[in-house]
N, C-alpha and C positions, 0 to 999 in steps of 0.2 A: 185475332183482332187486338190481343192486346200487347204483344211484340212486333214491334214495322217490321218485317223485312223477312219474316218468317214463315209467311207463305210463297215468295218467293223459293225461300231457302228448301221448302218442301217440295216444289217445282222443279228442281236442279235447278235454280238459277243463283246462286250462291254471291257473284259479284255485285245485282240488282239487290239483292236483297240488303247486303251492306251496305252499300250506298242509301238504298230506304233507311234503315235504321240509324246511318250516321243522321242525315238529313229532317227526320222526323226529331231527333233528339236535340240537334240545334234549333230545329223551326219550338220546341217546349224550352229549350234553352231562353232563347230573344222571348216570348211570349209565349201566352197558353194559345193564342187565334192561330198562330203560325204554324205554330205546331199540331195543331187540331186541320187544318186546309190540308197540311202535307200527311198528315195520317190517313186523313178520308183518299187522297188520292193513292196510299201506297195499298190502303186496302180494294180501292177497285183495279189497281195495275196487278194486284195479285188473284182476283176474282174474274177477269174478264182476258187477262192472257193466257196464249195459249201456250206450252213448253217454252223453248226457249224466247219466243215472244215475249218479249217487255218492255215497257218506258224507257226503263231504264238500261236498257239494252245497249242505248247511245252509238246505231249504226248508220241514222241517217242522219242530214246537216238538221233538219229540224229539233230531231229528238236533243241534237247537242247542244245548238242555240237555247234550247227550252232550259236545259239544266243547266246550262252555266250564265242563263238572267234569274232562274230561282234561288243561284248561291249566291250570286251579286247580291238582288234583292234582302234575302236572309243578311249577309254579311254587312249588308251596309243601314240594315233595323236597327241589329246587335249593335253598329258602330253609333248610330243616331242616337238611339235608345240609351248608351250608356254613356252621353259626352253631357 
């Protein structure tokens, strides 16, 4: 619970779990809320998947849409947040 990506990583899912851990570390980066939302989800995508089953898996158009409006979002906090 207290490294993102590391239940994953225990999972074999080794690329999810990086991506959690980059991601959880920019969402604490911009803010502590951000980073607290995206850690609760990496601990239930690692709690609630099955083997290679993951969020973060990024095999269907949803899952991709999903991640690439949470980096938007993240990235354009960080940009708000620090202009």
């Amino acid at each position: 619970m207290m490294l993102p990506g590391l239940g994953q990583m225990m999972k074999d899912q080794v690329m999810p779990g990086i991506f959690w851990a980059a991601l959880v570390a920019g969402g604490y980066y911009a803010f502590f809320w951000p980073g607290l939302v995206f850690h609760a989800l990496c601990i239930l995508d690692a709690a609630f998947s099955k083997g290679h089953e993951s969020m973060m898996d990024l095999t269907s158009w949803p899952k991709r849409i999903l991640f690439v409006a949470m980096i938007a979002a993240l990235v354009g906090y960080i940009y708000y947040r620090n202009v």
